[in-house]
C-alpha positions in Angstrom: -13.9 20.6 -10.5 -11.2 18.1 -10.2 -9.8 17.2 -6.6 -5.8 18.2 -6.8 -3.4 16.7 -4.6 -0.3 17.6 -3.2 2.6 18.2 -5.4 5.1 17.3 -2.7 3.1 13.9 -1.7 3.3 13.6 -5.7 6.9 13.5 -5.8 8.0 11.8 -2.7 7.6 8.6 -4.6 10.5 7.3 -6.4 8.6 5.9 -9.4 6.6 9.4 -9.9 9.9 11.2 -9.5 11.1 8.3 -12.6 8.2 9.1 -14.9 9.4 12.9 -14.6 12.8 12.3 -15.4 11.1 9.9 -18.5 9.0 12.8 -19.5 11.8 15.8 -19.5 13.2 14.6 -22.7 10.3 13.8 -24.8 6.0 12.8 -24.8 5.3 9.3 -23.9 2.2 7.1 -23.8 1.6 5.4 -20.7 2.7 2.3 -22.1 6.0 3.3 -23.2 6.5 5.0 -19.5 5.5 1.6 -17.9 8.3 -0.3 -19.7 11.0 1.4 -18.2 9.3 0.1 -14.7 9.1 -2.9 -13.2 5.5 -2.5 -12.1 2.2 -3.8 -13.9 1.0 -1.4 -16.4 -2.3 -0.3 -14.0 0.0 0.9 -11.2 2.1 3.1 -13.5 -0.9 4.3 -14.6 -2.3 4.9 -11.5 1.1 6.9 -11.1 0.3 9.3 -14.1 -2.6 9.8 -13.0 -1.7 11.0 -9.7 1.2 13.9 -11.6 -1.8 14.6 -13.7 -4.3 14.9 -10.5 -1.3 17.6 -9.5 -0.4 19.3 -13.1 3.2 18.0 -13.0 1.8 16.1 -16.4 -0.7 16.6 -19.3 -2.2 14.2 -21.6 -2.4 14.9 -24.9 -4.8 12.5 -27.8 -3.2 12.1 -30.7 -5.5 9.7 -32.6 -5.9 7.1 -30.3 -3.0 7.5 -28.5 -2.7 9.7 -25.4 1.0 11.3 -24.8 2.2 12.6 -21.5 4.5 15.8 -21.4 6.1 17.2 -18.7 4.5 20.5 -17.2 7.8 22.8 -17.1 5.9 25.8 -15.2 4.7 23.3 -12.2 8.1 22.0 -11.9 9.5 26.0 -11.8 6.3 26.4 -9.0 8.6 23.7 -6.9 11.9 25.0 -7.6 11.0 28.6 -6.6 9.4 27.0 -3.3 12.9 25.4 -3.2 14.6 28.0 -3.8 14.7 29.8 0.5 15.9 26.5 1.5 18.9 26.5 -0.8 20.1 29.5 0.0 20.1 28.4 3.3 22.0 25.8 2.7 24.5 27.8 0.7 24.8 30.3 3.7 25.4 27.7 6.0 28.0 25.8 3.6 29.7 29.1 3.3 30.3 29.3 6.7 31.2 26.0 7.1 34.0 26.9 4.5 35.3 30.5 6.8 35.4 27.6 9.4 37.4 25.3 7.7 39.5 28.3 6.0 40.4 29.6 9.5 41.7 26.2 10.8 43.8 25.4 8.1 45.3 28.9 8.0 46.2 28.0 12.1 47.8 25.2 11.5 
C-alpha cells in the first residue's frame, strides 16, 4: 500500500502549487516541468513525486517517456473542502457591503 500524504502540506509549497498550474493545460515529462523552475532536476522531481504520493498527479509511460497529468477530481476534493470557507467569506463581505451601504446613504 502506498503511504499518502497530506494534500494541503502538498500544496502549501509554491513550486508544487507551479507544477499544477504547468500540468492544467497539458501532460508533461518531468523534465519539461523542471525547466520552467529554477531548481535542479532531482528536487523537481522530488516535487512530483510528492503530488503523486497525494493523487494531485498521475504518471503515465508512453514508450520511455513518463507524462504527468493533472488529477481534476483531487483538485474538485479541495475545492469542495473550500467551498464552507467561501461562503463565509462571501457572507461576511456582504455584510461588510450593508455596512458600507448604510454610511454612505447617511452622509
Amino acid at each position: 500500500m502506498k503511504l499518502r500524504r497530506d494534500i494541503f502540506q502538498a500544496i502549501s509549497d509554491p513550486t508544487r502549487r507551479g507544477i499544477l498550474v504547468l500540468l492544467t493545460t497539458q501532460a508533461m515529462t518531468a523534465g519539461a516541468i523542471a525547466e520552467n523552475f529554477d531548481a535542479a532536476r532531482p528536487t523537481i522531481s522530488k516535487h512530483i513525486q510528492i503530488l503523486n504520493e497525494c493523487d494531485l498527479v498521475e504518471a503515465n509511460q508512453q514508450g520511455r517517456e513518463i507524462y504527468y497529468v493533472l488529477k481534476v477530481d483531487k483538485m474538485k476534493e479541495i475545492d469542495k473542502w473550500l467551498e464552507q470557507f467561501r461562503a463565509i467569506w462571501e457572507d461576511r463581505f456582504n455584510q461588510l457591503d450593508n455596512v458600507l451601504e448604510k454610511l454612505k446613504n447617511k452622509q
